[in-house]
MOPAC internal coordinates of N, CA, C and O (Angstrom, degrees):
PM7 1SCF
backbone

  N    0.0000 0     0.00 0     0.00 0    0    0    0
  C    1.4309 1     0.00 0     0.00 0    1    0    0
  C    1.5146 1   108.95 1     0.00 0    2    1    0
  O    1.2310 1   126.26 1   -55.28 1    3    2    1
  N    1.5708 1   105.57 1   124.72 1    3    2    1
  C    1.4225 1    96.73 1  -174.04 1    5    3    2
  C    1.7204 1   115.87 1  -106.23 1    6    5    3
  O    1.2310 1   115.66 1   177.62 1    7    6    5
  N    1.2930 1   125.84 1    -2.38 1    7    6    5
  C    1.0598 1   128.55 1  -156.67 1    9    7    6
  C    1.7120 1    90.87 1  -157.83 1   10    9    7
  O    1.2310 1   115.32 1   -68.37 1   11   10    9
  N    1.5172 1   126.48 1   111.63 1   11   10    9
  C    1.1511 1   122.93 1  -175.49 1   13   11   10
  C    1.5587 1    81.10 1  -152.91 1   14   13   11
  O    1.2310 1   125.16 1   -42.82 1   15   14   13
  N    1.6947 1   107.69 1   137.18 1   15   14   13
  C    0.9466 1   125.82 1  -177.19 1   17   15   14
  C    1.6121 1   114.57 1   -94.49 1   18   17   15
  O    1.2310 1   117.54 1   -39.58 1   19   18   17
  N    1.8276 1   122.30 1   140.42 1   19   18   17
  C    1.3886 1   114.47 1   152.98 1   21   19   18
  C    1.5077 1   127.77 1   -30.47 1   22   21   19
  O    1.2310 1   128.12 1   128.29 1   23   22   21
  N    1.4415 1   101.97 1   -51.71 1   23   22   21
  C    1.5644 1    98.05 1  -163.44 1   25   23   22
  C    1.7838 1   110.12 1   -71.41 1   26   25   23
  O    1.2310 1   125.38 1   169.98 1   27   26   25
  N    1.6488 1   107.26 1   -10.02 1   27   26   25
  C    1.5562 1    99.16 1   173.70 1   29   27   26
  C    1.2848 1   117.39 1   -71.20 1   30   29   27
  O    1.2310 1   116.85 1   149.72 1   31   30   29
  N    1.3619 1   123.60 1   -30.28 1   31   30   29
  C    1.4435 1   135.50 1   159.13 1   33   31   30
  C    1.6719 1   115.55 1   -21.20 1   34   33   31
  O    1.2310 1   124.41 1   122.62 1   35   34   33
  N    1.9157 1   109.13 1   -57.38 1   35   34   33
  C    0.9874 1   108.48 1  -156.97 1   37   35   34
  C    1.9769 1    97.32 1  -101.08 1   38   37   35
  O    1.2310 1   128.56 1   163.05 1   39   38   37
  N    1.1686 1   101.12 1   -16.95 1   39   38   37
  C    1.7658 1   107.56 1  -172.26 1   41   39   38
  C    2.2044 1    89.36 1   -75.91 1   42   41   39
  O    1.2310 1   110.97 1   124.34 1   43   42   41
  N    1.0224 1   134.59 1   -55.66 1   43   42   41
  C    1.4340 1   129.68 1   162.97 1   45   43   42
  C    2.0887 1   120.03 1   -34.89 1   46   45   43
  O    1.2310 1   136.94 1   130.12 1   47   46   45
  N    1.3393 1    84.80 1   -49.88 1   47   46   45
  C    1.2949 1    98.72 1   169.53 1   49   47   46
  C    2.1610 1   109.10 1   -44.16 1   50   49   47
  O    1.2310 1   133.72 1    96.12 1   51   50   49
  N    1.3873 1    91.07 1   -83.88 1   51   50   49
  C    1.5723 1   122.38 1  -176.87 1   53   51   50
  C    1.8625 1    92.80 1   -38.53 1   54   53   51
  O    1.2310 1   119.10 1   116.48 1   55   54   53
  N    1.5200 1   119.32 1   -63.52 1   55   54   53
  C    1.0771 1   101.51 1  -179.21 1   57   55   54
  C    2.0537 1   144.53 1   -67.75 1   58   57   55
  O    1.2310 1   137.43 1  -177.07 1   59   58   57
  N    1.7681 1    83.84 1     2.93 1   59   58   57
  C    1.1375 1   109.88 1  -159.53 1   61   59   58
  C    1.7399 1    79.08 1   -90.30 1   62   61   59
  O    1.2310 1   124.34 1   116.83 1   63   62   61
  N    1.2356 1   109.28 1   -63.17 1   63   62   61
  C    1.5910 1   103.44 1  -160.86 1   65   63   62
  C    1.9063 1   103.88 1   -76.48 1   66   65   63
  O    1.2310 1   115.05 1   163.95 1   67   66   65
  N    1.3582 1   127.00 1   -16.05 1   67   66   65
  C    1.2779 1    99.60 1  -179.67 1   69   67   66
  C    1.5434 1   108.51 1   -72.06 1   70   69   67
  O    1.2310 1   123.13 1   151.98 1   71   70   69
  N    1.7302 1   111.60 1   -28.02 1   71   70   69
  C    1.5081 1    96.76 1   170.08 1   73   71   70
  C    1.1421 1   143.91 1   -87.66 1   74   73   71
  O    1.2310 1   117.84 1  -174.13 1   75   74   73
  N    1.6309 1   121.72 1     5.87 1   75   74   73
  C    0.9144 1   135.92 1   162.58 1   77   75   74
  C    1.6589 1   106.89 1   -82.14 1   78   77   75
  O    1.2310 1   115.45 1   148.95 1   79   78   77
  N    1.5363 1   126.24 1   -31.05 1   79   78   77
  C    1.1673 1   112.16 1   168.95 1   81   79   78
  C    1.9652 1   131.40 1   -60.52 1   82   81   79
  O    1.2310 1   136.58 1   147.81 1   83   82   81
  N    1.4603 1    85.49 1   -32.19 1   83   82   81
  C    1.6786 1   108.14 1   168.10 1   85   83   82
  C    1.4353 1   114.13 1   -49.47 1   86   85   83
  O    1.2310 1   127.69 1   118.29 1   87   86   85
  N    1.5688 1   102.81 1   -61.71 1   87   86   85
  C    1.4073 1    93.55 1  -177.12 1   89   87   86
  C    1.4577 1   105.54 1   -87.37 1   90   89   87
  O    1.2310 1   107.81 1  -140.33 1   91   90   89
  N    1.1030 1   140.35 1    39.67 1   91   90   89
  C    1.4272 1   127.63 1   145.41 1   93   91   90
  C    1.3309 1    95.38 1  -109.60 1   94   93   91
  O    1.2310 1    99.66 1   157.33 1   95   94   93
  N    1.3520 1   154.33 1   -22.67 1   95   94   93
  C    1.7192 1   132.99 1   159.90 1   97   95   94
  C    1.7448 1   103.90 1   -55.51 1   98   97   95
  O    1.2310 1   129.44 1   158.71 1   99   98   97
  N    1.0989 1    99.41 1   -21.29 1   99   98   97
  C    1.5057 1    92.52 1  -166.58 1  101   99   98
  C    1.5812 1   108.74 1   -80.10 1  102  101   99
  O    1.2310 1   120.12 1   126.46 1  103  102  101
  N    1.6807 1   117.37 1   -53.54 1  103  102  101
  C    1.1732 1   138.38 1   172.15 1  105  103  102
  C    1.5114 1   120.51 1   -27.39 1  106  105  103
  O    1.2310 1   133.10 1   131.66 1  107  106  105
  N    1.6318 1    92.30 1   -48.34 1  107  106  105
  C    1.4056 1   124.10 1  -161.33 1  109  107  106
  C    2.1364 1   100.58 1   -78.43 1  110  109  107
  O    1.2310 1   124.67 1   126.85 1  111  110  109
  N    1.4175 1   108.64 1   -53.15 1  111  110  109
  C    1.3673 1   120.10 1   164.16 1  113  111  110
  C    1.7278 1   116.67 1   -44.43 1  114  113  111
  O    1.2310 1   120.82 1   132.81 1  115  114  113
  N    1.0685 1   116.04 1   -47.19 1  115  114  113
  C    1.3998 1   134.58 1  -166.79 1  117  115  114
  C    1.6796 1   111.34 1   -72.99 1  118  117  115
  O    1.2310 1   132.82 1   151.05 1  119  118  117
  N    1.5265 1    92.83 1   -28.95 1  119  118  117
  C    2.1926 1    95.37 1   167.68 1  121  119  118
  C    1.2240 1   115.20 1   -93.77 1  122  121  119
  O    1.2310 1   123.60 1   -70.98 1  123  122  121
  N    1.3257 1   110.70 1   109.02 1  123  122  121
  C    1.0242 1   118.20 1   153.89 1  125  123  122
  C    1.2075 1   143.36 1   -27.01 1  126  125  123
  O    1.2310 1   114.16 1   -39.45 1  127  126  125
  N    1.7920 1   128.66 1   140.55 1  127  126  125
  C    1.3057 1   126.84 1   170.37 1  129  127  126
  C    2.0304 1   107.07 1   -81.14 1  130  129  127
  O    1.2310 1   127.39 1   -45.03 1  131  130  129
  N    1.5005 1   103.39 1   134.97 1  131  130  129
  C    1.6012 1   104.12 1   166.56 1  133  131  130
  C    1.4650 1   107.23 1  -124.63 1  134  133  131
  O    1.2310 1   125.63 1   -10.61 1  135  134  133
  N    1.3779 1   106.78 1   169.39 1  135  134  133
  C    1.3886 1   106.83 1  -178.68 1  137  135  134
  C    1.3031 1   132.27 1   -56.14 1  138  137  135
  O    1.2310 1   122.71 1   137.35 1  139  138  137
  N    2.0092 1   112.42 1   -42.65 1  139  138  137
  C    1.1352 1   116.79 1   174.69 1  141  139  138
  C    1.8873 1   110.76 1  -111.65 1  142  141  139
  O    1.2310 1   124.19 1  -167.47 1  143  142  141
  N    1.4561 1   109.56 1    12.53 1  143  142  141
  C    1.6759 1   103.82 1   175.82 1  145  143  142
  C    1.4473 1    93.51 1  -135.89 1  146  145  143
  O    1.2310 1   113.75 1  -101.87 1  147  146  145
  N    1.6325 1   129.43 1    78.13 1  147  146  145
  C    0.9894 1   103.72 1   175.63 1  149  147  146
  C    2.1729 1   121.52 1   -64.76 1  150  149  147
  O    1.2310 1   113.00 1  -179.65 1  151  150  149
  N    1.1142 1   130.84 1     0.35 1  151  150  149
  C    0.9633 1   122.69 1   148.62 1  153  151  150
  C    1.7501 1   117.31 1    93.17 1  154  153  151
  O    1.2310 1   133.25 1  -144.66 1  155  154  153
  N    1.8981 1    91.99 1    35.34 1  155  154  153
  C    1.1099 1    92.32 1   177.31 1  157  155  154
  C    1.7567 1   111.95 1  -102.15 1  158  157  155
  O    1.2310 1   116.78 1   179.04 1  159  158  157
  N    1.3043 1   123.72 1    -0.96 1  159  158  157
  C    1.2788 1   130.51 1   153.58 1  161  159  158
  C    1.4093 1   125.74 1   -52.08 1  162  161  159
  O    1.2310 1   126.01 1   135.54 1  163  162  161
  N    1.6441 1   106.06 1   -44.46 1  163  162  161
  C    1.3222 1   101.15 1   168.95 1  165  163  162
  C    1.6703 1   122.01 1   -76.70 1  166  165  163
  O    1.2310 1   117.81 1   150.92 1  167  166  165
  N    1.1506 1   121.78 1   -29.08 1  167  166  165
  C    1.1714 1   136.79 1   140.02 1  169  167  166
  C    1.9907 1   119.34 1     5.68 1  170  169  167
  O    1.2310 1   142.98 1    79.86 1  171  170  169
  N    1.2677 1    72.96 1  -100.14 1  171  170  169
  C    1.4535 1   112.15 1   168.60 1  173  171  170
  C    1.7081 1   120.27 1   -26.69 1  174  173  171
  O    1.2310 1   128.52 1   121.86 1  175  174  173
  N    1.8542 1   101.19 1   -58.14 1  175  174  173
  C    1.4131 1   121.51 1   175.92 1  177  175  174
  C    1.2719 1   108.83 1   -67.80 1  178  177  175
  O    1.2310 1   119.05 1   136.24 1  179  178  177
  N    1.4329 1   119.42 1   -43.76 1  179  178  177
  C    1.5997 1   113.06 1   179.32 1  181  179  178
  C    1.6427 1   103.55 1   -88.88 1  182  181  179
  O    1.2310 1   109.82 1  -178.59 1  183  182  181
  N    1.1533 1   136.70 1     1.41 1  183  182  181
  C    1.2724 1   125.56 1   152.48 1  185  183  182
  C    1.9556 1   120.10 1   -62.07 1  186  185  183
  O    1.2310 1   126.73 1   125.92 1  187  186  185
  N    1.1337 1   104.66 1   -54.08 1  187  186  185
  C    1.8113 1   140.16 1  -178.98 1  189  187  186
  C    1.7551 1    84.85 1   -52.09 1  190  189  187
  O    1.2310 1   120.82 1    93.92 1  191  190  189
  N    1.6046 1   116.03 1   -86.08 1  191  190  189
  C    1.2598 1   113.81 1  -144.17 1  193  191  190
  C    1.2335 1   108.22 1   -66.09 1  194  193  191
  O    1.2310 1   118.97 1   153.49 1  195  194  193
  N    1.5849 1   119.57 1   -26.51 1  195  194  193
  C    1.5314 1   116.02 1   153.38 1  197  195  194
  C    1.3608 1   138.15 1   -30.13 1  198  197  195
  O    1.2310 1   128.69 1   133.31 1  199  198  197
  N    1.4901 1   100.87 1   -46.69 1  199  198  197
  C    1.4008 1   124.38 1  -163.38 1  201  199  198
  C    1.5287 1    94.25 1   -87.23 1  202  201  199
  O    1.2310 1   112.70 1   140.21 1  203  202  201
  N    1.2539 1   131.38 1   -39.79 1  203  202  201
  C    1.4273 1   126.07 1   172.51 1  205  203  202
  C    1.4625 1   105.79 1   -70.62 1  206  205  203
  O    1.2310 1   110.48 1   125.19 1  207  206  205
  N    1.4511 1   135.49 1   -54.81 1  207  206  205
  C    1.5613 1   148.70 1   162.41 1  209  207  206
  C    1.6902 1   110.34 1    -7.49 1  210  209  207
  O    1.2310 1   132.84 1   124.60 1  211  210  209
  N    2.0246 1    92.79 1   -55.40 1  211  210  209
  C    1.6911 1   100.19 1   177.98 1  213  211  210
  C    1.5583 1   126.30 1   -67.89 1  214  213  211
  O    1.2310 1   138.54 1   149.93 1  215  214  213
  N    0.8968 1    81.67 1   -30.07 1  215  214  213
  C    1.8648 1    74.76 1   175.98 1  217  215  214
  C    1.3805 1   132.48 1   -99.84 1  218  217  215
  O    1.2310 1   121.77 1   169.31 1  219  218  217
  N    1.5959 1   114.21 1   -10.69 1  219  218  217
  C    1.4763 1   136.51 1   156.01 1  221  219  218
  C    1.6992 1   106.97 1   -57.68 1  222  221  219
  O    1.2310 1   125.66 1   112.68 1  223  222  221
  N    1.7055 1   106.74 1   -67.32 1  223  222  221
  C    1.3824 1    92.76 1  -176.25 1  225  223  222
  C    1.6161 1   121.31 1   -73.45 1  226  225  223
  O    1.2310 1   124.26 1   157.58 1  227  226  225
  N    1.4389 1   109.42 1   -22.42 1  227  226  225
  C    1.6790 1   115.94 1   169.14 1  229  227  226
  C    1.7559 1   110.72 1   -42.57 1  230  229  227
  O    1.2310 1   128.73 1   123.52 1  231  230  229
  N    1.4469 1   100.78 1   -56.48 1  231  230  229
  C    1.5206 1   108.42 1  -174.10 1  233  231  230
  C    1.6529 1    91.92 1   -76.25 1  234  233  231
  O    1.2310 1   100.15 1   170.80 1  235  234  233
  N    1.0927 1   153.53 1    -9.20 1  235  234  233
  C    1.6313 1   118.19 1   178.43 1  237  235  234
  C    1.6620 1    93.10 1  -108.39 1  238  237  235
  O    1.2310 1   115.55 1   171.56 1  239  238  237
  N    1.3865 1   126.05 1    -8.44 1  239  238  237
  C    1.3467 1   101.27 1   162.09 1  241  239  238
  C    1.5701 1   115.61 1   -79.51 1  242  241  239
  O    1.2310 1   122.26 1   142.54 1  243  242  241
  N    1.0539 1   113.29 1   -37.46 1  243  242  241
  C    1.4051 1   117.19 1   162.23 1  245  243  242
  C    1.5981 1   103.40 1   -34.58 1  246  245  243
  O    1.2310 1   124.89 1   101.62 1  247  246  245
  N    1.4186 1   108.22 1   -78.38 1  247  246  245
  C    1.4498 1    92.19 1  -169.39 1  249  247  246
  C    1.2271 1   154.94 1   -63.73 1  250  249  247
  O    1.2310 1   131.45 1   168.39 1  251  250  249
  N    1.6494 1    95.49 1   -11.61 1  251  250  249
  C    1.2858 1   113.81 1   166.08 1  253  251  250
  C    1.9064 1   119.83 1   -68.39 1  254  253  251
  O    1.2310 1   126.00 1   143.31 1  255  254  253
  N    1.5055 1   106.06 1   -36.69 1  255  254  253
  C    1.2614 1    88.36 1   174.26 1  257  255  254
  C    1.7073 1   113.80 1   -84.43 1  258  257  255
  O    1.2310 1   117.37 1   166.62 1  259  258  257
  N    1.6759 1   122.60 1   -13.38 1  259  258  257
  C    1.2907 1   104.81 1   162.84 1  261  259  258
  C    1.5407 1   122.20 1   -48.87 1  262  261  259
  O    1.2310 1   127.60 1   136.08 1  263  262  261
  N    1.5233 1   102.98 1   -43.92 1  263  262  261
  C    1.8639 1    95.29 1  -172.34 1  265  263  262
  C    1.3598 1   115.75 1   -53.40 1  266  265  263
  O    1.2310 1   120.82 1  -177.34 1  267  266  265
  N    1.6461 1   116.05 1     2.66 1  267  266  265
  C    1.7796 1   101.95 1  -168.19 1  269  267  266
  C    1.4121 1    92.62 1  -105.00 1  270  269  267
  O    1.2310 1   116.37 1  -166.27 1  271  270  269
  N    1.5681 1   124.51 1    13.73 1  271  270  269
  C    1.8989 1   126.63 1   170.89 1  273  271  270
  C    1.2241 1    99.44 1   -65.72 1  274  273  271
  O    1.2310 1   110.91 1   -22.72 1  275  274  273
  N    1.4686 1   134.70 1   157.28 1  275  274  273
  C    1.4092 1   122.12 1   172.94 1  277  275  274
  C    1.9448 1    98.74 1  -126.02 1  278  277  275
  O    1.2310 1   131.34 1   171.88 1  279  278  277
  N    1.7413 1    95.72 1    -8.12 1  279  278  277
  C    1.8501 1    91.45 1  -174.71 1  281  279  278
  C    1.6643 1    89.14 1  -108.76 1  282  281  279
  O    1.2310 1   133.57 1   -60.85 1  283  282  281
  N    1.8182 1    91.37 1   119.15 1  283  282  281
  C    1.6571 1   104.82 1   178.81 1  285  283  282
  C    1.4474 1   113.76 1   -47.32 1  286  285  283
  O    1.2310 1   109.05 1   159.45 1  287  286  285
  N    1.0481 1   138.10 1   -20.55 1  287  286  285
  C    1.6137 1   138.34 1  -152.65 1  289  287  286
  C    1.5637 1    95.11 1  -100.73 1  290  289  287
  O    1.2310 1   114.07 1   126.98 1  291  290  289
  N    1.3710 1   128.84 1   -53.02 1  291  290  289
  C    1.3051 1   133.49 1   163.31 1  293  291  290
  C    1.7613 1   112.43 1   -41.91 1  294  293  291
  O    1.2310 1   124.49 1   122.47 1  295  294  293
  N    1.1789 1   108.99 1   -57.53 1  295  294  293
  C    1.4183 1   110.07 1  -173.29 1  297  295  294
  C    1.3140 1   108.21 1   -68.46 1  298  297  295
  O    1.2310 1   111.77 1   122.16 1  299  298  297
  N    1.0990 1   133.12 1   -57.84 1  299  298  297
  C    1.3359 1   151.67 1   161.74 1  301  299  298
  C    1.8521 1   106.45 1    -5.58 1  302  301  299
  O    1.2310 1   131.02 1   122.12 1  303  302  301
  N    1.2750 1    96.34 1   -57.88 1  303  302  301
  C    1.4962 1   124.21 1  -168.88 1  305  303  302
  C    1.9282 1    98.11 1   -62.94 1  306  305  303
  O    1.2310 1   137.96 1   117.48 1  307  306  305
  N    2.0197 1    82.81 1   -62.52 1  307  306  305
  C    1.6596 1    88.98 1  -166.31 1  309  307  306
  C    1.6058 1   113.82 1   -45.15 1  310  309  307
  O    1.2310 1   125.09 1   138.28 1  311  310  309
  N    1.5402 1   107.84 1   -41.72 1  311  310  309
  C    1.5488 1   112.19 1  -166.90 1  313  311  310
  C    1.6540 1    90.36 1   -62.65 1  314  313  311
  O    1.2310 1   115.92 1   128.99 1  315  314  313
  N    1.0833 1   125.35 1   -51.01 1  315  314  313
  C    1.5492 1    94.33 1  -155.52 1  317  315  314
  C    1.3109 1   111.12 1  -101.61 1  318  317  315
  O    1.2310 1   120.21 1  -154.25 1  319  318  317
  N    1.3469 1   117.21 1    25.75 1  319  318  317
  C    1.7901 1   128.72 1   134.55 1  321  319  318
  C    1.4450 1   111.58 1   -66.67 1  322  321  319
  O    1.2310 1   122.50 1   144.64 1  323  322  321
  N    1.5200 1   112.81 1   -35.36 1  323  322  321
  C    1.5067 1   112.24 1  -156.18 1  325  323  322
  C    1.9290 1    85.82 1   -78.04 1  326  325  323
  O    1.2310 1   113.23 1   152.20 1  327  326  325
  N    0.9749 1   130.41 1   -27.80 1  327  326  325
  C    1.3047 1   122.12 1  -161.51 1  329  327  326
  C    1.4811 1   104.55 1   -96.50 1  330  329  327
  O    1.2310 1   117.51 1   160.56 1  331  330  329
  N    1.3231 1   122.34 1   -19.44 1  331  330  329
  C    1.5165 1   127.19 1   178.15 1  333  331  330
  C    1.5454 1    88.84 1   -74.12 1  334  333  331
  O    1.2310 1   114.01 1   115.18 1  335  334  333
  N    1.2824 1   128.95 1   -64.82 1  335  334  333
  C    1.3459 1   124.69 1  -149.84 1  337  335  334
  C    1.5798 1    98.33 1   -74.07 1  338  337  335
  O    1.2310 1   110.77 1   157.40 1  339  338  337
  N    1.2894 1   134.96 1   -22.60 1  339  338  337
  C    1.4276 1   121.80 1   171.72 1  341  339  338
  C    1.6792 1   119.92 1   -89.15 1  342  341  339
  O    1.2310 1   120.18 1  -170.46 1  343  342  341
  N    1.2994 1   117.27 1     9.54 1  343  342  341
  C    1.0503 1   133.57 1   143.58 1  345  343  342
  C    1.3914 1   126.55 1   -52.49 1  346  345  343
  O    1.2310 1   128.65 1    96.44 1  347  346  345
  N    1.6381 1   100.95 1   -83.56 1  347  346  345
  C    1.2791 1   112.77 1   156.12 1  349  347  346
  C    1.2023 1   138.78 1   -68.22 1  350  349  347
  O    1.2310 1   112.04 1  -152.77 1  351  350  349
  N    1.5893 1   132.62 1    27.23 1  351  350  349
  C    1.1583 1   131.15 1   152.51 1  353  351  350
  C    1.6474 1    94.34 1   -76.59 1  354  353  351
  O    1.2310 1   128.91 1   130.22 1  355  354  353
  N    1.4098 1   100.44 1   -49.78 1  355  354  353
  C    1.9069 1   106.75 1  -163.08 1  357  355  354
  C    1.3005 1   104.89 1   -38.88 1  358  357  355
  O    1.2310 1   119.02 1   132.00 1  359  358  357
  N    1.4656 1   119.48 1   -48.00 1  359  358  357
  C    1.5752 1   135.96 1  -159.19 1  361  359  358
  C    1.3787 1    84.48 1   -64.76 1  362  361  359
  O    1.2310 1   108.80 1   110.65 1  363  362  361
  N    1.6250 1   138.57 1   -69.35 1  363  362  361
  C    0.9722 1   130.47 1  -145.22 1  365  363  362
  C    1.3414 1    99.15 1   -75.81 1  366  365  363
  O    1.2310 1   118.15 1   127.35 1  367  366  365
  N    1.3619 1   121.13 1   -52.65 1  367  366  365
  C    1.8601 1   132.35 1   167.84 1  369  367  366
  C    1.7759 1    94.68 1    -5.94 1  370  369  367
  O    1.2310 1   119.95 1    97.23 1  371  370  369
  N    1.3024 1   117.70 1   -82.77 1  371  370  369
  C    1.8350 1   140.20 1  -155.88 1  373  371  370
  C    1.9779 1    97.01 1   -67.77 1  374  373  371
  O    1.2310 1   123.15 1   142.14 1  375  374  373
  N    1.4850 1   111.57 1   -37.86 1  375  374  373
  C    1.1876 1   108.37 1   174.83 1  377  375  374
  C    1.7092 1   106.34 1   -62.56 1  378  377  375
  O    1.2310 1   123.22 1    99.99 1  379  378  377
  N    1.0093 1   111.43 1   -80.01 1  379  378  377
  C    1.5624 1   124.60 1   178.41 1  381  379  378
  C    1.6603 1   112.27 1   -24.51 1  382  381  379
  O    1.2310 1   123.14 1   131.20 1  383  382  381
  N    1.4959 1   111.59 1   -48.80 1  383  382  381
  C    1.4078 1   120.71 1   170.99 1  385  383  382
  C    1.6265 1   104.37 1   -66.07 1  386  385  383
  O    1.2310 1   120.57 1   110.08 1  387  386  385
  N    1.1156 1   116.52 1   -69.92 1  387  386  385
  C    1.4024 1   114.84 1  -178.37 1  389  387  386
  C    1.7848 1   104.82 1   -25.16 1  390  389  387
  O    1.2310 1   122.38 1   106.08 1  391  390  389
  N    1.1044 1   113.05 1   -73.92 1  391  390  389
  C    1.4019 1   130.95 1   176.18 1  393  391  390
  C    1.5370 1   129.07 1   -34.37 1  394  393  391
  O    1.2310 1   119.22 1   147.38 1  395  394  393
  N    1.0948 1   119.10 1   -32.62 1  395  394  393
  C    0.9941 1   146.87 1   165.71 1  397  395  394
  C    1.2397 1   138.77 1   -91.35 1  398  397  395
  O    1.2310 1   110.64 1   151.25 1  399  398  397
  N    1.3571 1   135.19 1   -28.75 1  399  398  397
  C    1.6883 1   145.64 1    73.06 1  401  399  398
  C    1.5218 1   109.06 1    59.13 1  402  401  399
  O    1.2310 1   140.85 1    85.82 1  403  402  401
  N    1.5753 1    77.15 1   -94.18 1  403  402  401
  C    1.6967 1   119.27 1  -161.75 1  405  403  402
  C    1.5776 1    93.09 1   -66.78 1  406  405  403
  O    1.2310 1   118.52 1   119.05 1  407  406  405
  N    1.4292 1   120.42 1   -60.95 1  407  406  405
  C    1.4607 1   111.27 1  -172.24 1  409  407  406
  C    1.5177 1   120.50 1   -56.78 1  410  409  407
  O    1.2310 1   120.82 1   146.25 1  411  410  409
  N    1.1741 1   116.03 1   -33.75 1  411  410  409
  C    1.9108 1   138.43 1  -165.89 1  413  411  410
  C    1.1424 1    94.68 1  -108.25 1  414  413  411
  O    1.2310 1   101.55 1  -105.26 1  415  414  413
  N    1.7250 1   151.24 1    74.74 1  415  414  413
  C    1.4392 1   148.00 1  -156.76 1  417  415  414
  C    1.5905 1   103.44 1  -118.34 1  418  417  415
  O    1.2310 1   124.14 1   137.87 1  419  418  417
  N    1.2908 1   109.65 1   -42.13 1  419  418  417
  C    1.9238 1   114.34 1   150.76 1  421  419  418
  C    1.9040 1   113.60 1   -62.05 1  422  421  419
  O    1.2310 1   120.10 1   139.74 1  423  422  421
  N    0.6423 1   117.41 1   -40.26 1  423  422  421
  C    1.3562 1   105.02 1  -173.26 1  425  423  422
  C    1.9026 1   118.85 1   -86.87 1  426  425  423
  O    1.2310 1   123.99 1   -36.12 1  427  426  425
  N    0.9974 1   109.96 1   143.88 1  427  426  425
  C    1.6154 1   114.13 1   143.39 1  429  427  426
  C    1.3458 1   116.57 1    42.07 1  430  429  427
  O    1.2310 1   132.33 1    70.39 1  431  430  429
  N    1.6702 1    93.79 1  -109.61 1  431  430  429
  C    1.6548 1   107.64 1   162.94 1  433  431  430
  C    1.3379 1   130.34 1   -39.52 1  434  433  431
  O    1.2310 1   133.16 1   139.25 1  435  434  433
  N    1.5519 1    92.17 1   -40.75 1  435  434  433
  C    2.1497 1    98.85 1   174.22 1  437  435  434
  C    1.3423 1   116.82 1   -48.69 1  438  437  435
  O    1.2310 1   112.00 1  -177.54 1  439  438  437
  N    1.2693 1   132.69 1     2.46 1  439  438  437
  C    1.4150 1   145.83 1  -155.98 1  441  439  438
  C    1.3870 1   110.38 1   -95.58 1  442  441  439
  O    1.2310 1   126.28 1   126.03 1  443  442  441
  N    1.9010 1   105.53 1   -53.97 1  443  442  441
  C    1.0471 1   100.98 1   168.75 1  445  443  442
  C    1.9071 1   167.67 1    -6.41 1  446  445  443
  O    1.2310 1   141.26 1   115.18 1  447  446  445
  N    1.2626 1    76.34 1   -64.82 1  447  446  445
  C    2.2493 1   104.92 1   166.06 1  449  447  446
  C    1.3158 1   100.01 1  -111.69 1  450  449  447
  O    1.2310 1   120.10 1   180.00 1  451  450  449

């Protein structure tokens, strides 16, 4: 790869965490309420390990397409875009949840925080 842009760093990122945010509305929909577990612990855990999930696999897709740079100074750069932007998916990941939370406080997701 001879020409790989910063902003793909962070557009991999973005697509990494809106679908990992998906499937935790989804995850989260899919557990059931019971009488004595209503099941906001589990909730909670697959909200979290998601949110850690996004930025682990953000940064190794990131890094996998850095290794195909062949000019060190470019790559150099890309990797530690690739690690800023899987940072800040997370930030936005916990914001977005937070947010969403708060709005949906009867339902499901409201479980979250």
């Amino acid at each position: 790869m001879e020409q790989v842009s910063i902003t793909s760093a962070y557009m991999w990122a973005i697509v990494i965490m809106v679908s990992f945010f998906l499937l935790a509305v989804i995850i989260s929909n899919l557990i059931l309420f019971k009488p004595n577990n209503p099941g906001t612990t589990t909730r909670r855990i697959c909200f979290w390990v998601l949110c850690v999930a996004t930025g682990v696999v953000g940064f190794i897709i990131n890094f996998a397409i850095g290794e195909g740079i062949t000019v060190p100074v470019i790559q150099s750069n890309y990797f530690m875009h690739s690690g800023i932007a899987a940072g800040v998916c997370v930030v936005v990941y916990i914001l977005i949840g937070f947010v969403v939370s708060k709005l949906f406080p009867n339902s499901k997701v409201g479980t979250w925080f």
